[in-house]
C-alpha positions in Angstrom: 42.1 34.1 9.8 41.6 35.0 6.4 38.6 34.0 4.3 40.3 31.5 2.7 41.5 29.4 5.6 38.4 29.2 7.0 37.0 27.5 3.8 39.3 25.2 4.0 38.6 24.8 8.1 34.8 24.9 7.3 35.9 22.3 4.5 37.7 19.7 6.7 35.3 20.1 9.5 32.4 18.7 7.3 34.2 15.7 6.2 35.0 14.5 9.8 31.3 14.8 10.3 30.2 13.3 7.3 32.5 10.2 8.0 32.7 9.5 11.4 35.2 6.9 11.4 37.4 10.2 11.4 36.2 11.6 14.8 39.0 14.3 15.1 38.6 18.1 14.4 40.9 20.0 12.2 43.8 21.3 13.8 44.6 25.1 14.3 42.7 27.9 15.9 38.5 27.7 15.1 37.6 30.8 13.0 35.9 33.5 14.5 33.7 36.0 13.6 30.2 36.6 13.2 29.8 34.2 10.2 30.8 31.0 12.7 31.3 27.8 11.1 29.1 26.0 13.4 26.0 27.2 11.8 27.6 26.9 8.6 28.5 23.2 9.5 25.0 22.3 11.1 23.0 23.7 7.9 25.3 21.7 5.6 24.6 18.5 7.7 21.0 18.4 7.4 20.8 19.3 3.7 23.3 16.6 3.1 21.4 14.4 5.5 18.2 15.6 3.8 19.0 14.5 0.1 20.3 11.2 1.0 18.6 8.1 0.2 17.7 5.5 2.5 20.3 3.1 0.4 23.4 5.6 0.9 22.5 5.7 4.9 22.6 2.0 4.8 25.2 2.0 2.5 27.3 4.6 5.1 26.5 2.1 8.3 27.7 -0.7 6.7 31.1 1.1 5.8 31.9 2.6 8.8 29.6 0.2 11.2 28.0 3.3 12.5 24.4 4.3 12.9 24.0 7.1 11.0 20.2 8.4 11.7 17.9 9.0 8.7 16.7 12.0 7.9 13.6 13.3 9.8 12.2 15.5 7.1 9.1 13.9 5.6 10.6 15.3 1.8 9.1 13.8 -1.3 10.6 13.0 -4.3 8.4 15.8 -5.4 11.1 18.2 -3.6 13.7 18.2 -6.2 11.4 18.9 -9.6 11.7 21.7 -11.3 8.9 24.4 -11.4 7.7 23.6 -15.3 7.6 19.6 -13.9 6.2 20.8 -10.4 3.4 22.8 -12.4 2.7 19.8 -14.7 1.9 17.6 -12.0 -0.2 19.6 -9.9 -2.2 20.3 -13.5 -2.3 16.3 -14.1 -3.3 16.0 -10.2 -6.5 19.0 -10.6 -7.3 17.1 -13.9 -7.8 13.6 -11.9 -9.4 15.5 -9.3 -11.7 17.0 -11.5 -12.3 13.7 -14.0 -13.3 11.6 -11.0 -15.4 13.8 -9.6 -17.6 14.4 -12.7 -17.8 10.4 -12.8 -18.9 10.3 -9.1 -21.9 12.6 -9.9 -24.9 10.9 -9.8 -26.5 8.1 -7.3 -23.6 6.0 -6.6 -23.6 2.1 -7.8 -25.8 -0.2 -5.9 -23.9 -2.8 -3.6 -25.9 -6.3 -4.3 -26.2 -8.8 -6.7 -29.1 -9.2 -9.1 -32.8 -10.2 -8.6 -33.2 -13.4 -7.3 -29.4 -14.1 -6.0 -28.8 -14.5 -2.6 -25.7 -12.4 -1.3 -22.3 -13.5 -0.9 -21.9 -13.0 2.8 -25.2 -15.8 3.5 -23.6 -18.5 1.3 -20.1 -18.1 3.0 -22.3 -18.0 6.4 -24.2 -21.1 5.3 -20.8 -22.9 4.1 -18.8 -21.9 7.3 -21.6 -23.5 9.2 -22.0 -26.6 7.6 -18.3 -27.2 7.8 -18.2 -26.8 11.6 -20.5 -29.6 11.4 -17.9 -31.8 10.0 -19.1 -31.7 5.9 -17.2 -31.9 2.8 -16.1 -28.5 1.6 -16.2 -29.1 -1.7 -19.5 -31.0 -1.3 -20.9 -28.2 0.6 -20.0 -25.6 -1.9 -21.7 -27.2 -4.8 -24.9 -27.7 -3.2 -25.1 -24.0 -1.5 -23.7 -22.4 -5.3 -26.9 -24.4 -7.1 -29.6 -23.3 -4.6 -28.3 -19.5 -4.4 -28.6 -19.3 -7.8 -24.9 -19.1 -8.4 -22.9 -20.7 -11.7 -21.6 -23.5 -11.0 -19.4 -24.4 -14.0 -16.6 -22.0 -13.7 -13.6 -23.1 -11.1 -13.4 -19.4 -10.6 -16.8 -19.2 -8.8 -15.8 -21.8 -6.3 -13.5 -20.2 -3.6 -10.3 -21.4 -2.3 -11.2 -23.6 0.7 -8.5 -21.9 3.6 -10.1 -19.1 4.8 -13.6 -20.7 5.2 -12.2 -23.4 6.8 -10.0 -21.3 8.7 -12.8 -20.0 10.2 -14.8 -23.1 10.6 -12.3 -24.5 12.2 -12.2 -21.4 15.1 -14.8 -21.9 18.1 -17.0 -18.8 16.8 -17.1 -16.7 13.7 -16.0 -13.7 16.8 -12.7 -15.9 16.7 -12.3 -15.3 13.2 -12.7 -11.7 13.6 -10.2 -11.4 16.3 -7.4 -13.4 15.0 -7.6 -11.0 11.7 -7.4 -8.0 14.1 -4.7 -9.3 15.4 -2.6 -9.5 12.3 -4.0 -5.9 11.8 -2.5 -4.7 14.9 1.2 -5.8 13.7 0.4 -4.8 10.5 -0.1 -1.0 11.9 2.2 -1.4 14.7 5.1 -2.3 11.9 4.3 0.5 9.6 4.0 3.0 12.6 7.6 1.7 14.6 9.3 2.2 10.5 7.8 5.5 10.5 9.2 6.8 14.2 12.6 4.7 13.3 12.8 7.5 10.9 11.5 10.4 13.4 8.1 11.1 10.9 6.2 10.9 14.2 3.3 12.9 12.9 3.1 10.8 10.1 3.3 7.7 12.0 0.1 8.4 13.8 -1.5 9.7 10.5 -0.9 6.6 9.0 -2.0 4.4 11.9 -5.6 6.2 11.8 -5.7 5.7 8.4 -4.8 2.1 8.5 -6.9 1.5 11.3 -9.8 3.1 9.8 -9.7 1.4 7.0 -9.1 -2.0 8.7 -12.2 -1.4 11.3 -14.7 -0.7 8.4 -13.8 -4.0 6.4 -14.0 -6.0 10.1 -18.0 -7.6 9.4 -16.5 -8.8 6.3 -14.5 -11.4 7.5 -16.0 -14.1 5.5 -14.2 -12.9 2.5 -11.0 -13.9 1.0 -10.2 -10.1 -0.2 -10.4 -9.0 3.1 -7.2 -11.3 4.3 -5.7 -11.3 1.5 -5.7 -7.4 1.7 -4.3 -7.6 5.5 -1.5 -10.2 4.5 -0.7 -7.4 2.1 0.0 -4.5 4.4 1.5 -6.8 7.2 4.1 -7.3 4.5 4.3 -3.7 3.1 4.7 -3.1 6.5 7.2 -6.0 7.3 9.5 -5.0 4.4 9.4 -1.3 5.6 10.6 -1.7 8.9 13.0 -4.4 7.6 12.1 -7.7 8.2 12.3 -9.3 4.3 11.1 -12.6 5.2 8.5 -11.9 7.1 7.2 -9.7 4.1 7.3 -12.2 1.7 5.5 -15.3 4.3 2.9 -12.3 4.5 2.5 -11.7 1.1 2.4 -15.4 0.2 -0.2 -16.1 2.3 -2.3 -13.5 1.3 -1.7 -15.2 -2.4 -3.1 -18.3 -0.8 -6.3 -16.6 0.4 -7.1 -15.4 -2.6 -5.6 -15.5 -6.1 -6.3 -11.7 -6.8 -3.3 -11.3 -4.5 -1.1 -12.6 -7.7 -0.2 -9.2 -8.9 1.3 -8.3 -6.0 3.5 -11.5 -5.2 4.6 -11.0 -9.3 5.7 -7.5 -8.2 7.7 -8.2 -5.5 9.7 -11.0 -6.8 10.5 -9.0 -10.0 12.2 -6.1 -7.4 13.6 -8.7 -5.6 15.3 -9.9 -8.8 15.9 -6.8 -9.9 17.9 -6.2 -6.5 19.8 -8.9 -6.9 17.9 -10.4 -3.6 18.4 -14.2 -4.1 17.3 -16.1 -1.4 14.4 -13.9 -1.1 13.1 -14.6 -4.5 13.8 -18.1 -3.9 10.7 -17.7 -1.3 8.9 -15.6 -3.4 9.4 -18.2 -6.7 8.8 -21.5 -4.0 5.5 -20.0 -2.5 4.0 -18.6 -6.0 4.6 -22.2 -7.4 3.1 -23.8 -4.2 0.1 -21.7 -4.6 0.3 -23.2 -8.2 -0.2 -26.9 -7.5 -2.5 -25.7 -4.6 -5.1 -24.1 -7.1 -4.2 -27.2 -9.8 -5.8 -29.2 -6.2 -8.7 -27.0 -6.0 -9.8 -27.3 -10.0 -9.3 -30.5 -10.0 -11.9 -31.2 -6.7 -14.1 -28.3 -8.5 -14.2 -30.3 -12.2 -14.9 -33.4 -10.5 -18.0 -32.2 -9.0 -19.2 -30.6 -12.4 -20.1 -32.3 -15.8 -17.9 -31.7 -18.1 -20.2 -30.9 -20.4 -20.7 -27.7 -18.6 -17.2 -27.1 -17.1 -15.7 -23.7 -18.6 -13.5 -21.1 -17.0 -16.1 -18.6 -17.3 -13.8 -15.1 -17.7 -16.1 -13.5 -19.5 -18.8 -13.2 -17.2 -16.2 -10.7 -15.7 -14.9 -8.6 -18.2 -17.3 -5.5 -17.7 -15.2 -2.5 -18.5 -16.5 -1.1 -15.7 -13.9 1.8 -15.9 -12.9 4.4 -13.7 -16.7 4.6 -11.7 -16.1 1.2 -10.5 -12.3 1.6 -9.7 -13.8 4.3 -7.4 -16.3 2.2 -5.8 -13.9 -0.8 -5.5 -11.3 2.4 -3.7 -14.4 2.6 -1.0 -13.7 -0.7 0.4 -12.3 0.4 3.6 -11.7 4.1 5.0 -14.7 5.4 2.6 -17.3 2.5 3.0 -20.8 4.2 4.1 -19.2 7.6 3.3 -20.3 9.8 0.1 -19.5 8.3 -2.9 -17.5 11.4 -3.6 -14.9 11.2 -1.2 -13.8 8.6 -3.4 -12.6 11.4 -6.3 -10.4 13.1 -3.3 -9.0 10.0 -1.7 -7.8 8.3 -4.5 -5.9 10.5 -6.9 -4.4 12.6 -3.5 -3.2 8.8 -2.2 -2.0 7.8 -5.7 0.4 11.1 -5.7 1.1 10.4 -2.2 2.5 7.0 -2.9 4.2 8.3 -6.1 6.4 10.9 -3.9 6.9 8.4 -0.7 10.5 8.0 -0.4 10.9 4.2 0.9 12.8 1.1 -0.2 9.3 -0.2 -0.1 7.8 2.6 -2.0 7.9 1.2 -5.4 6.3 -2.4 -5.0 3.3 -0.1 -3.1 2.9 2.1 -5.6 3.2 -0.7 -8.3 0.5 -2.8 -7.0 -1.9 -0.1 -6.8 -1.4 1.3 -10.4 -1.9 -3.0 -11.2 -4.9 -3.4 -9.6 -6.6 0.2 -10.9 -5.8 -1.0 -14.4 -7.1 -4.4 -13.6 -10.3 -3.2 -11.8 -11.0 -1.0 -14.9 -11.6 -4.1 -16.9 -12.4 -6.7 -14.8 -15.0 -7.0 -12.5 -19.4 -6.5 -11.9 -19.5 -3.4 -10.6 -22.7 -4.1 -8.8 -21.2 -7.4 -7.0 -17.6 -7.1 -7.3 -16.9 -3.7 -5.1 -15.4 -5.5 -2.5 -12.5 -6.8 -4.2 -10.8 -3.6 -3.1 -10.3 -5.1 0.1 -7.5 -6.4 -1.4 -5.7 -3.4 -2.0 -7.5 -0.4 -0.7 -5.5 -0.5 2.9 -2.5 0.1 0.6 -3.9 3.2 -0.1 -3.4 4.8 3.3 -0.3 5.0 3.2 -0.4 7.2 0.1 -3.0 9.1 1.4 -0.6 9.8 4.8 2.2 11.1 2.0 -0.3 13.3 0.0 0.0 16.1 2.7 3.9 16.6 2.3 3.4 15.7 -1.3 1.2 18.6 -1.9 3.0 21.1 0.1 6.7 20.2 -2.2 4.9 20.4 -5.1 3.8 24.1 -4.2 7.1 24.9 -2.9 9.1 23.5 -6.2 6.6 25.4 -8.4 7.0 28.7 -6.8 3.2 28.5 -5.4 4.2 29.1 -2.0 6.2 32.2 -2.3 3.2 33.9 -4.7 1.2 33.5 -2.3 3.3 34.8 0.6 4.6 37.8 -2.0 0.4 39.0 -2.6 -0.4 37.9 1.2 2.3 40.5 2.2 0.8 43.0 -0.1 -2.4 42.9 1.0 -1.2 43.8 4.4 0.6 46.4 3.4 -2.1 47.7 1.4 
């Protein structure tokens, strides 16, 4: 057979297996040789199979009603740079690195409120208590705010009521605490079954430890509002990346309903489900965000009925601190890093940041989205001596970032040449 008829065998042979509705072989004699064109047919496959998008797998099952496995290469989109763009981004990722850790030197910030305020986890203890006992909880809330010390005049200040009653309405506050394990559980079991769906096995269990790391640190504060809110998060990160839409978006709205700080993220996903041309789910997404609406119009208007109105404000500015990036790193310690040095902080966070910037997932963007939102929002807004743990509310997000940094790193060296410098002077040395 000459060398051009087996391109042209080698040629047909890859389109049956890249459309499998076509099962048959070519016809004729198969080519021999020593260059066979099974190895040249089995190397084309996976870097075909390797540069696909999850979108054209799905795209190909649908057409031929096929499963068509996804690849099992954990690539980044870090892969395909070129090696000026490879270079620029590890030289933007060593300048992060670098920033943050000159802002971690020094003591790190001190978690508590100031002199002569109780903290916040003894006046939801006190309020959880005395709404077991059957009290108002808006009744309740004013009197514990006043003799804490806390302002009473901004609606902001006053919680939503459903988690604290969620919890006073369990037997025991260890009730409390399981149920949110629970929803932890599926929220790393989903995440890990997407994972092994698309054979990333090792990653699977990186990301579990990470998840359940950071979800075990952040289990004695179950009295806050972040803390759900930042579980109903991930269960439907996790939902939405093993498939299940609407479960992702019930997730997500319920974590807006435990706390309003969830709002960037509910924003964020109903945009990308517009933008996808997803209608019924942003019909969810658009009933449950104006639910949430006339749910907090409810809870203002119990809150300004229980304070003068000569004192009644929103009180926004009490919040605006600019506390920049030093408190975006403390707010990143909510979770995995809480109790650790306050310089872990500088590692994790840019290295999950670039993680979740090369993680090649349908759900990839609305992660990586959210973060960036609630970095730039933390930057201005918040007391960075009292507000640290509102990073419960995204900081489990950033484990799955941090389970992509690995691969993330190791395509940036290999798309800027790093990789085969350093195997070209390894090899001299050992000659030498």
């Amino acid at each position: 057979m000459s060398r051009g008829e087996r391109f042209k065998w080698e040629c047909k042979a890859i389109g049956a297996l890249n459309h499998p509705n076509s099962c048959t072989m070519p016809a004729g004699p198969r080519p021999s040789g020593r260059r066979t064109a099974p190895f040249f047919i089995g190397a084309w496959s996976i870097l075909l199979e390797a540069s696909r998008t999850e979108t054209e797998i799905a795209i190909e099952n649908a057409k031929y009603r096929v499963k068509i496995p996804a690849r099992s290469v954990s690539t980044t989109r870090y892969r395909s740079l070129r090696r000026r763009q490879a270079l620029l981004v590890l030289a933007l990722l060593v300048l992060a690195v670098g920033v943050c850790l000159f802002l971690s030197v020094g003591p790190p910030p001190k978690l508590g409120g100031p002199v002569g305020v109780q903290g916040d986890v003894a006046l939801y203890t006190a309020v959880v208590e005395r709404l077991h006992a059957g009290e108002d909880y808006y009744d309740v809330m004013g009197v514990e705010l006043q003799s804490r010390g806390f302002p009473v005049s901004s609606v902001f200040n006053w919680r939503t009521p459903l988690h604290l009653e969620l919890i006073a309405h369990l037997p025991a506050l260890d009730g409390a605490r399981a149920l949110l394990l629970a929803v932890a559980i599926c929220a790393i079991g989903l995440s890990a079954a997407s994972a092994c769906r698309d054979g990333l096995y090792a990653l699977a269990y990186l990301q579990s430890v990470l998840l359940g790391c950071s979800f075990v640190t952040v289990y004695p504060f179950v009295l806050f509002g972040e803390v759900w809110a930042g579980v109903c998060i991930t269960l439907s990160v996790a939902s939405y990346a093993f498939g299940w839409r609407y479960a992702g978006v019930s997730a997500g709205v319920a974590a807006l309903f435990f706390r309003e700080l969830a709002l960037p993220y509910a924003f964020i996903a109903a945009f990308l489900a517009y933008r996808e041309h997803r209608r019924s789910e942003l019909l969810i997404w658009l009933a449950g965000i104006g639910g949430w609406a006339i749910y907090l119009g409810l809870h203002a208007s119990a809150v300004l009925s229980r304070v003068p109105p000569s004192v009644a404000a929103l009180g926004v500015d009490r919040w605006i601190q600019f506390g920049g990036m030093r408190f975006i790193l403390s707010t990143s310690r909510m979770g995995l890093l809480l109790g650790l040095p306050f310089w872990l902080a500088a590692l994790y966070l840019p290295l999950a940041v670039l993680g979740l910037a090369g993680w090649k997932n349908p759900v990839a963007p609305s992660v990586g989205a959210t973060v960036v939102a609630y970095l730039l929002a933390f930057g201005v807004v918040g007391a960075p001596s009292m507000n640290y743990y509102w990073g419960g509310i995204y900081s489990p997000l950033l484990a799955f970032g941090a389970a992509w940094a690995m691969p993330a790193c190791r395509d940036l060296a290999r798309a800027a040449g790093l990789l085969g410098w350093i195997r070209l002077k390894w090899a001299r040395l050992r000659a030498a």
